[in-house]
C-alpha positions as CSV (number, residue, x, y, z in Angstrom):
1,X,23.9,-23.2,9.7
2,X,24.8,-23.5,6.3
3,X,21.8,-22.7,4.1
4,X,19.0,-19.8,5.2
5,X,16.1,-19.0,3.1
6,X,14.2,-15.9,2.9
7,X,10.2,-17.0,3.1
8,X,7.7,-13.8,2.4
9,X,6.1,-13.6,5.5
10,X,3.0,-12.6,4.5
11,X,2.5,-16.5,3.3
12,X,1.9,-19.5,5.3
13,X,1.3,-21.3,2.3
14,X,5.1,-20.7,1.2
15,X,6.3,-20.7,5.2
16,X,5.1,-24.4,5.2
17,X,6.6,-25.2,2.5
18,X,9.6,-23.5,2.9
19,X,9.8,-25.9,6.6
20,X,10.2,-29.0,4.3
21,X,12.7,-27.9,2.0
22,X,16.2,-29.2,4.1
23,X,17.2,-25.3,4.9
24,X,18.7,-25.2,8.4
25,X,16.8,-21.8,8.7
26,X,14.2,-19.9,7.6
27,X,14.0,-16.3,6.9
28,X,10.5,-15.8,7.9
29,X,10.6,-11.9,6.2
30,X,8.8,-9.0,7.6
31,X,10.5,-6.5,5.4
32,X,11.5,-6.2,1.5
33,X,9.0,-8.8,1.0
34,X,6.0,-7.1,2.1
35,X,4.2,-4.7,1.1
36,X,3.3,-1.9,3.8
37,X,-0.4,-2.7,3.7
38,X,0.2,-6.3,5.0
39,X,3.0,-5.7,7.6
40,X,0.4,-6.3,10.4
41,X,-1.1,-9.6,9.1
42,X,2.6,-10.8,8.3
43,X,3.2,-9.7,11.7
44,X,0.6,-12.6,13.0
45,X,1.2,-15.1,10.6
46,X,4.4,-15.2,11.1
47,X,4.1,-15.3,15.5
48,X,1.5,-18.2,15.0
49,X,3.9,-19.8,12.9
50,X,6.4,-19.9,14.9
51,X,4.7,-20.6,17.8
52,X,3.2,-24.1,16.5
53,X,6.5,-25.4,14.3
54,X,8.4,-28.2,15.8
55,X,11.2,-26.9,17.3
56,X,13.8,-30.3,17.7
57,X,16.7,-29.9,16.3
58,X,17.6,-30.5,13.4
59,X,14.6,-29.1,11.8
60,X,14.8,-25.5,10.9
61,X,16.0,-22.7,12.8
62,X,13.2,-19.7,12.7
63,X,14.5,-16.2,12.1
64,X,12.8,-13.2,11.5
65,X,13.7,-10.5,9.6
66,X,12.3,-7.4,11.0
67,X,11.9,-4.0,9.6
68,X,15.1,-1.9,9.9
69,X,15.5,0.5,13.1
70,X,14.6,4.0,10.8
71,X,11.8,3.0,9.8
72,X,9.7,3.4,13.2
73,X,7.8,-0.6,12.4
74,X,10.6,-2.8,14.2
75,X,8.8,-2.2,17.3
76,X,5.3,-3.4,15.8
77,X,7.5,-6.4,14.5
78,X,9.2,-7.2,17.9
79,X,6.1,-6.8,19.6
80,X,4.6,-9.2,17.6
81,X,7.1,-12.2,17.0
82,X,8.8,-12.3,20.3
83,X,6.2,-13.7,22.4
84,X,6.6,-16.6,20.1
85,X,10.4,-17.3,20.9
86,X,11.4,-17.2,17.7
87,X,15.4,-18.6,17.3
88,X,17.0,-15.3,16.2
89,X,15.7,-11.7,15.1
90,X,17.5,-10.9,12.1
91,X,18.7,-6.9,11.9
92,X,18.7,-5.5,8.0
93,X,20.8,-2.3,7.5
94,X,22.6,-2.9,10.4
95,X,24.8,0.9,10.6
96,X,27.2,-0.2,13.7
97,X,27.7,-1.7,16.8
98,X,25.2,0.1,18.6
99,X,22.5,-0.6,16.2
100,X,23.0,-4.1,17.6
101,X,23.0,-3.0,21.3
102,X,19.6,-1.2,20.6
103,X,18.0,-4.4,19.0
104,X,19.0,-6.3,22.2
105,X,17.6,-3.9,24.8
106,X,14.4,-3.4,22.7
107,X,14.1,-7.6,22.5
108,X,14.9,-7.6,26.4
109,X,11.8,-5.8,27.0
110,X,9.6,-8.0,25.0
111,X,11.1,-11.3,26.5
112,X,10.2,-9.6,30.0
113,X,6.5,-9.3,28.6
114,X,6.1,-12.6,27.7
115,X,8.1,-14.2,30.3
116,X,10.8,-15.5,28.4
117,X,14.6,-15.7,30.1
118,X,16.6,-12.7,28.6
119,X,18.9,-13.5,25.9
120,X,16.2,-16.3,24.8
121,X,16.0,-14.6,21.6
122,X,19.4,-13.8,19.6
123,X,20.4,-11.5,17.1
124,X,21.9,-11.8,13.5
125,X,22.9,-8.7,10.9
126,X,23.2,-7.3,7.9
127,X,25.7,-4.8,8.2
128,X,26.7,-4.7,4.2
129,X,23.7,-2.5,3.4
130,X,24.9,1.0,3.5
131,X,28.0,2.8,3.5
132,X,27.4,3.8,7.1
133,X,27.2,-0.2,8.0
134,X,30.6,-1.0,6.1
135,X,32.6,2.2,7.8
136,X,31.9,0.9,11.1
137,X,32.5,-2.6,10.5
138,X,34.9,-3.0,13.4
139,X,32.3,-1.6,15.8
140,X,30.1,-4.8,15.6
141,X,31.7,-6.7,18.0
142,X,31.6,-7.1,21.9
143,X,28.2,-5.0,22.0
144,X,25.7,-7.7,22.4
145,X,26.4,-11.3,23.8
146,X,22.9,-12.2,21.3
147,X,25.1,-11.5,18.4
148,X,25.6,-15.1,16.8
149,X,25.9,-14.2,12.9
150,X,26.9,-11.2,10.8
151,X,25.7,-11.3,7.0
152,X,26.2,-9.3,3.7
153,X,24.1,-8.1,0.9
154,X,24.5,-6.8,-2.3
155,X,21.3,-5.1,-3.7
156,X,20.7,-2.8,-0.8
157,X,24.5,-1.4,-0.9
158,X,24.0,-0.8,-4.6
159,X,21.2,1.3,-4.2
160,X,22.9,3.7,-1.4
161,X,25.8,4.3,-2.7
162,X,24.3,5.1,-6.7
163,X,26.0,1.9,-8.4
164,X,24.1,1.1,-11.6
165,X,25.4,-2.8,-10.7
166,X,26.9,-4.5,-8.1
167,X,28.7,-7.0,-10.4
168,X,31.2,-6.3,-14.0
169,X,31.0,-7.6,-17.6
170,X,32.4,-10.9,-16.5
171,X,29.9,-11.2,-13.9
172,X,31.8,-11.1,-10.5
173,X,31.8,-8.6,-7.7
174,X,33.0,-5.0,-8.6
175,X,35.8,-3.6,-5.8
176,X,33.4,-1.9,-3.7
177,X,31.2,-5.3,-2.6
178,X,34.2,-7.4,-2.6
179,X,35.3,-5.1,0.0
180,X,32.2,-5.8,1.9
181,X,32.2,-9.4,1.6
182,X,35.2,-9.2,3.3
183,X,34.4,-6.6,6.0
184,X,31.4,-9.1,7.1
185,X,34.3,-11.5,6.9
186,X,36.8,-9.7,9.6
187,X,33.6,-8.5,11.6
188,X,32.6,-11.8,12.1
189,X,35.6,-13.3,13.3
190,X,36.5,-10.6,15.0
191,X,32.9,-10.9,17.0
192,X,33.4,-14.3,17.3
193,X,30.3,-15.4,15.3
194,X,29.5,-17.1,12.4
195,X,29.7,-15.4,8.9
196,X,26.7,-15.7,6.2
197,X,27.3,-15.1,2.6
198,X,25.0,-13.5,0.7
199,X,22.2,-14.5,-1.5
200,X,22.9,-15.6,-5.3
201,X,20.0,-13.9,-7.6
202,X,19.7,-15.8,-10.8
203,X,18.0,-19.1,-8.8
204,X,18.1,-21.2,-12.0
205,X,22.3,-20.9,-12.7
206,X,22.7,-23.7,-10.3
207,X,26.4,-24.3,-11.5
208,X,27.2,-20.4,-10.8
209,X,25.5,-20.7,-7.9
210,X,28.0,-24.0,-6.1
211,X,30.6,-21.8,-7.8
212,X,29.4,-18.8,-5.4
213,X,29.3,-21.4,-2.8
214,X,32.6,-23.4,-3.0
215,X,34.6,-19.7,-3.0
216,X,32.7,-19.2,0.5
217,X,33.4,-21.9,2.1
218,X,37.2,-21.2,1.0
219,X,37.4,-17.9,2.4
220,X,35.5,-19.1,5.9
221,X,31.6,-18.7,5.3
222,X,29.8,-20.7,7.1
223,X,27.0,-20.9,5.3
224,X,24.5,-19.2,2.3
225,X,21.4,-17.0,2.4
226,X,19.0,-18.7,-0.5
227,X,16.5,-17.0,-1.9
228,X,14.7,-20.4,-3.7
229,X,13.8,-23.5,-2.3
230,X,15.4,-25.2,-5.5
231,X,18.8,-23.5,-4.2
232,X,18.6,-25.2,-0.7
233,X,20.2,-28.2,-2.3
234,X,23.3,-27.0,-3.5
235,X,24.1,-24.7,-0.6
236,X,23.8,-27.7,1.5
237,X,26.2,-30.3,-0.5
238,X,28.5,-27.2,-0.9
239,X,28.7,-26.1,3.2
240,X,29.1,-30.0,4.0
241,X,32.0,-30.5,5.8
242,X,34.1,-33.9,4.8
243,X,33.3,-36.9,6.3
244,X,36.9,-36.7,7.7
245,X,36.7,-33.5,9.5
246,X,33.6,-34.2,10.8
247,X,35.4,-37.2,12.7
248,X,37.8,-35.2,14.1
249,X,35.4,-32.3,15.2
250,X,33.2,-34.8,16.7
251,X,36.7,-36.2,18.6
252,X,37.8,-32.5,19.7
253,X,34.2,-32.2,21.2
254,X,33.9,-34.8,23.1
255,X,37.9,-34.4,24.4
256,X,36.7,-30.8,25.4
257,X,33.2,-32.2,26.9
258,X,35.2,-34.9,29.0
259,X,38.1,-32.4,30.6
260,X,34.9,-29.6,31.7
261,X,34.0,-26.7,31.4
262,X,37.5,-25.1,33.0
263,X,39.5,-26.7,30.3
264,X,42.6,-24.9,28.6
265,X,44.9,-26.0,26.0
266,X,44.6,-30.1,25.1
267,X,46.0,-32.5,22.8
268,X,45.0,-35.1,20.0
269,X,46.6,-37.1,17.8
270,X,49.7,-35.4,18.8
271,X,48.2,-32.4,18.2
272,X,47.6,-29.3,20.9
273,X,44.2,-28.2,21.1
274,X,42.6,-24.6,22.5
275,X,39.4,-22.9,22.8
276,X,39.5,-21.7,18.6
277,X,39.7,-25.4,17.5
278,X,36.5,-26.1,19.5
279,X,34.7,-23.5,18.1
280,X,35.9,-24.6,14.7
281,X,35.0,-27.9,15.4
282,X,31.4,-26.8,16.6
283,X,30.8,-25.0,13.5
284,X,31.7,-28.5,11.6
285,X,29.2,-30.2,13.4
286,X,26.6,-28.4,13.1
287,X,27.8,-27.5,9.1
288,X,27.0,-31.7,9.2
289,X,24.0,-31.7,10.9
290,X,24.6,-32.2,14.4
291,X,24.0,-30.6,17.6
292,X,27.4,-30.3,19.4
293,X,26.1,-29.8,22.7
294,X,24.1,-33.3,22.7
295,X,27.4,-35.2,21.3
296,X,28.1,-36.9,24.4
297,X,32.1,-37.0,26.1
298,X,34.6,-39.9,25.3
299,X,36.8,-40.5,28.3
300,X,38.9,-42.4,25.6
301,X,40.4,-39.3,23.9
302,X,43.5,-38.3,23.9
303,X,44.1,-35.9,27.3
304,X,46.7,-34.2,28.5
């Protein structure tokens, strides 16, 4: 996914919209965005949401962002939402690995209660937003096959450790949160998921903002959280793979898809291929658009 926006959930108004604005995913918020008086409406306008959007890919993946473990309303939320098989269940102030193996058994019991297969619903974090989520970075991975993303944020770190800013003079991260950008880096390949960059504030600097973007997808983001529909846009162009190494992903799928499911190391183009240039090459394709399990198999690539 290369572009996610954050949609107040307490709006259907802005959740439609939001569903026609090219994002790959949506945010549908249950937390920062709503006030504590309309958690339970959001609650429902969110389920009934996602229970009547059209699902085919590629429209937008539906993830929502529940109320943070401490706070005693993620229950409520899960309660809620999962009955309506939303795509993912986003975690905020994620503080470690087992923060992530509590989300999944808690979701397992609401996909039994609505009769949903278990693991229907996965899981993506934010693990940036304390100190307590950064120290035990390392911790994230192996504890829940639903992991698929780990993200970082800014504003939330700022406020627990007492930083007056999370960015200098000249307007770029201060050590601290460049040390969590790359944490959520090393967590996520280290997990084996995808890595989301964090959201870029000022949603009229468009230039600053494919700046942001263009340094992400250098370091091995795969995509942007948004915060603006106006954003959408430029996170898109930005996370768009080349039109030449979308070729060659699409080639190293369908070489994989025609050896099976058993296959080891392969070749192309001289080349030998193994499972980390699949997953790199699924992450292209669906950075371009596309669905890598419907690309179908081409008995005319290059096999070992």
């Amino acid at each position: 996914m290369r572009s996610l926006l954050f949609v107040p959930g307490d709006s259907s108004r802005k959740m439609e919209k939001a569903a026609g604005s090219g994002a790959d995913a949506l945010i549908l918020d249950l937390e920062d965005s709503v006030s504590l008086s309309r958690k339970a409406e959001a609650r429902e306008l969110v389920a009934d949401f996602v229970a009547n959007a059209g699902r085919a890919f590629p429209a937008p993946r539906l993830i929502v962002r529940v109320n943070a473990l401490d706070t005693g309303l993620t229950d409520d939320d899960l309660a809620a939402v999962i009955r309506a098989r939303p795509d993912a269940i986003l975690l905020p102030k994620a503080g470690s690995g087992a923060d992530i193996q509590d989300l999944g058994a808690r979701i397992a019991v609401e996909e039994a209660e609505a009769g949903l297969d278990e693991g229907a619903v996965l899981i993506h974090a934010l693990m940036t937003e304390s100190a307590g989520g950064l120290l035990q970075a390392g911790s994230f991975a192996g504890k829940s096959k639903r992991l698929t993303a780990l993200a970082w944020g800014a504003e939330d770190l700022a406020a627990d450790i007492g930083a007056t800013s999370n960015k200098d003079e000249a307007g770029l991260y201060t050590d601290v949160f460049t040390m969590a950008r790359s944490l959520t880096l090393l967590a996520a390949a280290q997990s084996g998921v995808e890595a989301v960059d964090t959201v870029f504030t000022d949603f009229r600097d468009m230039v600053s903002l494919k700046k942001e973007c263009l340094a992400a997808v250098r370091d091995g983001f795969s995509g942007k959280m948004a915060i603006h529909p106006d954003q959408v846009p430029v996170i898109n162009a930005a996370f768009t793979p080349a039109q030449e190494d979308v070729e060659r992903a699409i080639k190293i799928l369908a070489l994989f898809a025609a050896a099976g499911p058993e296959a080891g190391v392969l070749s192309l183009d001289g080349r030998m291929l193994d499972r980390p240039h699949l997953r790199q090459a699924e992450r292209i394709a669906r950075r371009a658009g596309l669905d890598p399990a419907a690309l179908p198999a081409r008995d005319d690539a290059d096999r070992d």
